[in-house]
Each structure stands twice: as C-alpha cells, then as structure tokens.
N, C-alpha and C positions, 0 to 999 in steps of 0.2 A: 815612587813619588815622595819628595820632601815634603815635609810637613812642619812649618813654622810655629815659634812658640807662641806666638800668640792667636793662630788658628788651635793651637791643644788648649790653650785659656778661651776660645770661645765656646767648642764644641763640650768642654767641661761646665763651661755655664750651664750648658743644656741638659748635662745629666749623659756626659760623655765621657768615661774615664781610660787614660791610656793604658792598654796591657804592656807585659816586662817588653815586648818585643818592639814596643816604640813604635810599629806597623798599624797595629790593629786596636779595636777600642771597646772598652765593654758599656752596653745603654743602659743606665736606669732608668726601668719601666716604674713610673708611678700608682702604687695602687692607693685610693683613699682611704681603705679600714683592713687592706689585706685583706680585700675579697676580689675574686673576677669571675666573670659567669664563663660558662666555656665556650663561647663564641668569641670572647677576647682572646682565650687561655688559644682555641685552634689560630686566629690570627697573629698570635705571638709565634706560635712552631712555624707557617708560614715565613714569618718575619726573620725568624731568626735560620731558618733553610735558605732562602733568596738571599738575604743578605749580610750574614753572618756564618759561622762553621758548623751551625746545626744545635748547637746547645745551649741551653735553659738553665738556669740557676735563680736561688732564692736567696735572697739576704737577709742577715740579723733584723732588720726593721720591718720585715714582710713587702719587702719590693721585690720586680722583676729586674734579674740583670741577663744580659744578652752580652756575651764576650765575643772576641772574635770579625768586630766589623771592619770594613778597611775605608778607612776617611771619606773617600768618594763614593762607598754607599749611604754615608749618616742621614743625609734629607731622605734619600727615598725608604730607609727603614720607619724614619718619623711621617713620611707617608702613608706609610701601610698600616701604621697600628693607630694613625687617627679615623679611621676607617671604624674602626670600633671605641672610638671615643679614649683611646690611650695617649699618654703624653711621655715622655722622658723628663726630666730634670731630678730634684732633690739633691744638690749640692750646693756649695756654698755658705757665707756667710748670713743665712735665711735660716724661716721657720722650717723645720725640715718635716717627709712624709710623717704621716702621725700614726704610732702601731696601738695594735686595738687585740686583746685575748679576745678567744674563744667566747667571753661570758656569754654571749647572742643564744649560741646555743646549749650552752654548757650547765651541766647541774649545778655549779654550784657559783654562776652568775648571778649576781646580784643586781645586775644590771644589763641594758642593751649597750653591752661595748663598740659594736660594729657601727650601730645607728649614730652612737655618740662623737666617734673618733671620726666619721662623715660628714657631722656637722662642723667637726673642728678640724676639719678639713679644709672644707669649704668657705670658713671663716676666716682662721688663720694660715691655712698653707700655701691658699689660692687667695685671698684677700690682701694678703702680708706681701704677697707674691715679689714686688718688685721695694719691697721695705729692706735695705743693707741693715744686718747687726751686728753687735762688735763681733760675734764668733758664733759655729750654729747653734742652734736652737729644738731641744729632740722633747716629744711629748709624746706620753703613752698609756693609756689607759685600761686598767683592768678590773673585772668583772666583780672580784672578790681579794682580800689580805693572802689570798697564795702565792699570788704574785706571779703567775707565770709569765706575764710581758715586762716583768723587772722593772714596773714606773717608779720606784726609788732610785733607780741609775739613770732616771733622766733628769734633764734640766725642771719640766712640768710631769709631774707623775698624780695621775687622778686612779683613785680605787674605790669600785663599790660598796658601799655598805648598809650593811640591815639591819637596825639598831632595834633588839628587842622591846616589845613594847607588854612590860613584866606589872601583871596586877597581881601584888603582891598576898591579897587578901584572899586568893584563889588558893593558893599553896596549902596543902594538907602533911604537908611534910613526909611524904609518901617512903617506906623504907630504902625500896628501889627507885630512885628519881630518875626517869629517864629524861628532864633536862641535863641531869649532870653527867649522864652517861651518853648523852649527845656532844657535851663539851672539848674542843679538841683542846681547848688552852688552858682548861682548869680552872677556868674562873665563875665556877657554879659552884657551892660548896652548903652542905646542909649546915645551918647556927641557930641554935636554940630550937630544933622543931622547924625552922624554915627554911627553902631554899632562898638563897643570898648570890647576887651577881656582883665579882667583884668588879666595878667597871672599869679601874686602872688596868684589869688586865682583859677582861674581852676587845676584841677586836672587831665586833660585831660582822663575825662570817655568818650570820643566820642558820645555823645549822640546830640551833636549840628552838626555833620555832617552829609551833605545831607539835611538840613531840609530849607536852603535860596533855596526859589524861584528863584534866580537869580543866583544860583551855586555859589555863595559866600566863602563857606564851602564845596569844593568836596571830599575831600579824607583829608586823619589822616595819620599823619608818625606812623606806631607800631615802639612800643620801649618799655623798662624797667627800671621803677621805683626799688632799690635797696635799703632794710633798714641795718642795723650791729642791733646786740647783745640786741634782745627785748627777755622777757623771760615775763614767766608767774608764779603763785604758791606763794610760800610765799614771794617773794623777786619779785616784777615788774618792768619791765621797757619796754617802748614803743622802736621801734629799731629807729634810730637815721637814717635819708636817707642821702645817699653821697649827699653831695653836690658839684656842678661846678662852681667854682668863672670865669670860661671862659662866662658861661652862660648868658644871659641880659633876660630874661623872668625869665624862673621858677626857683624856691627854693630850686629846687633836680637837680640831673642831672638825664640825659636820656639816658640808654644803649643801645645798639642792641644787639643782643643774642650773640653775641661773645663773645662781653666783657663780657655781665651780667654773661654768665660760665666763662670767665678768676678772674673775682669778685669773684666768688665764692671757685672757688680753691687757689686762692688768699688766703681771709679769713682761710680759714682751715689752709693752711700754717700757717699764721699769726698765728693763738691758738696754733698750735704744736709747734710753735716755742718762742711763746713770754706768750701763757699763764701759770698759775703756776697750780702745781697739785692741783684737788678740782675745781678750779674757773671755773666758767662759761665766755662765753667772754665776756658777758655784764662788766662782774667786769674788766676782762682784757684790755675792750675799757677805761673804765674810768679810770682805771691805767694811761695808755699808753696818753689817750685824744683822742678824735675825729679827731681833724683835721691831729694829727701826724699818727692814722690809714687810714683813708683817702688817707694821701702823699702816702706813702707804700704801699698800694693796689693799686693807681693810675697809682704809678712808675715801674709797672711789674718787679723791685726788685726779689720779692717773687719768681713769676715763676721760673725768672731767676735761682734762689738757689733752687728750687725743689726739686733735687737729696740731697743737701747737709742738706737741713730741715729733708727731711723723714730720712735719714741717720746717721743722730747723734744721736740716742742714741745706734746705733752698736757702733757708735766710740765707744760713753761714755765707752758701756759693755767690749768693748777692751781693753780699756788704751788707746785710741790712743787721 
C-alpha cells in the first residue's frame, strides 16, 4: 500500500509517527500524569496484538508508544483503546503530554504531582488542544528540588517545595543538631549558639522538618518553585526560575498552586503571542529577556488579553 505524504502529516497530527521502514507507524498513547490503571494497561496489550507486532514501549515523557501499525489499521487501533477512555496524539506544534514524578507517592514528595500534572492536563493539554504555537511546548512537574522528572529541561518546569517554617526562639543550640544533620545541602549551620538557615542556599526539600527535638521546625509552608524555557537536545538551556525582588530569603519566588497554573497559562500565552514561527521559548525568553518575561507573567497582563491572544490569528485570516 502507498502511503501519501500528506496521509503521513495527518495520522502524525494524531499521535502517529512513521517507523524507519516507511510501512508501519508507532501510536502515541496519551497518558495525563503517567498513570494507567490496568484495565487500560490489558486494552493496550490487546491493542497493540490485533493490531500492531505485539510490542509496548514507554517514552521519555511517560507516554504509551505502540510501534509496528500498518496505515489501514490506525482507526481501529484508536478504536480499541477508546474503549477505555485512551486517546493518541501529543505531537506537534502544541502544548505537549505533561510528566508528573512519583511525588504522589513518594517519600520525599512535597507535593501531589500526579493530581497536579491532571489538572494541567486537563486545562492546558486538552483545553489548548487545537491552539498552534510557534514550536512545542513540554511541562513537567516534580514533587521535590531532585528533580527526577528534570522540569528544568522543560519549557514550564514546576517543583514542590517545603519551605521551613523555623522559630527561631526554640533553638537551644543543641551540640548534636539533628536539623543540620538532616541537611543535605548544608545550609543549617550552628552561629553564635544558634542554629541559622542559610536561605540563599536551602532549597526547601523538607527534609529538616520535624527532626528538632524541641519542635523548632514543625511544619513547611507547600508551595511552588517555577523555572521558563529549559529545553534539552541539541541546543540546551537549564530553565531560568522566576524570581521575587519582594522576597528577603530565597532566590526564586514561591507559588501556591493558583498562581503556579495562572504562570503557566500565562507562559503559553506569552509564546503564542510573542514567540516567532520555529522557536522554542527558550530562544523567545532570551529575545524578549528574563526580567521583562518575568514583569508580564507577574502582571496578570496575559490573562487579561486571553480571549484577544488566542484570537488573533482569526483576525489576521480575516483582514481584520
């Protein structure tokens, strides 16, 4: 069977990429937070026995890929696994699947990353859905500053945080501090009889709460750490975190999840409207500059013009 190049550009729209052999095509299966219960997980093995060469694979962003289909099974494989509520796509010039770490269940999750990266899902992956942007668009969130979902190498990278909440008046100056031997980054340090937080250098992974004998450290404000335009591949760049010149401690600001999703649809505006065809927004921040991205995402601007962002390029196709 021939297969035309613009039948390969549609079924690519859909989350249909061609293998080397030009024949056959591998699915991306879309999961919201990189999770599937196993009534999806057995209708995938189904999916991909009938109608593909039997084999299951996982990608870097915690999607399902399916290699091995031949053109004239592609509907009925997208048959089968809407059965269990699965879809194919995440390519393109769009917001792309959004990966989400372990924190959900994880010790040293400072937050519900799966819950989180669901909602922003559901907001921007599926809401965004049919919004073109100049280039894609990758957002990832984790749990805690380990980073294991590497959201500094994405466009949007959000990171939990625990931000000690130190009364300082409690401090006995104990000889063996088990705050500072909780510390993995060293920024606990006994001064003059007290323990002292250096706050340029915690990261607020929470692992020094609860650990003074004398409730010193009871509880962590959760919040979100926020990076822009890290990208990975041939062209890198680590993502740059907002910064709060309101702030007097840390070197980033700290979100709560409000903002960190108004940030975020923020940003996307931002690219649709300020970046050029091709670029990534890494290239667009550096255009534009840090601090003046920063202002405009700060200044709920964006939101504001929402309707008028998505909107304009009907105008443009009008005349108007």
């Amino acid at each position: 069977m021939s297969i035309s190049a613009d039948q390969r550009k549609q079924v690519k729209g859909q989350g249909f990429l061609s293998n080397k052999d030009n024949v056959h095509f591998s699915a991306r299966v879309v999961t919201g937070n990189g999770v599937l219960t196993a009534r999806q997980l057995k209708n995938l093995s189904e999916a991909a026995e009938k109608y593909a060469d039997g084999r299951i694979s996982f990608t870097s962003r915690m999607t399902v890929e399916v290699p091995g289909i031949p053109f004239e099974n592609i509907a009925a494989f997208q048959e089968h696994i809407a059965q269990e509520g699965m879809m194919t796509g995440g390519t393109g010039p769009k917001v792309r699947p959004v990966v989400a770490c372990k924190g959900t269940v994880c010790i040293y999750g400072n937050v519900d990353t799966q819950e989180l990266a669901a909602e922003i899902h559901r907001r921007f992956y599926e809401g965004y859905r049919q919004v073109i942007l100049p280039h894609k668009f990758k957002i990832s969130v984790g749990g805690c500053p380990n980073n294991c979902a590497k959201p500094e190498l994405n466009d949007i990278g959000i990171v939990g945080q625990r931000v000690p909440q130190y009364d300082r008046a409690l401090c006995k100056g104990c000889p063996k501090c088990p705050v500072i031997a909780a510390c993995p980054m060293n920024a606990c340090a006994m001064k003059e009889g007290i323990m002292e937080i250096v706050w340029e250098i915690c990261n607020n992974c929470g692992l020094c709460i609860g650990k003074c004998h004398l409730n010193a450290i009871p509880e962590g404000e959760i919040g979100y750490k926020i990076t822009l335009g890290g990208r990975w591949g041939k062209h890198t760049r680590i993502g740059s975190p907002i910064k709060d010149p309101a702030c007097r401690f840390q070197p980033y600001a700290i979100f709560n999840r409000e903002e960190a999703l108004n940030i975020v649809e923020g940003t996307i505006l931002l690219f649709k409207e300020k970046g050029l065809p091709g670029e990534r927004l890494s290239t667009t921040i550096e255009r534009l500059g840090i601090a003046v991205t920063e202002k405009m995402l700060i200044s709920g601007d964006l939101l504001e013009r929402k309707e008028e962002i998505l909107n304009a390029d009907q105008r443009a196709e009008s005349g108007a």
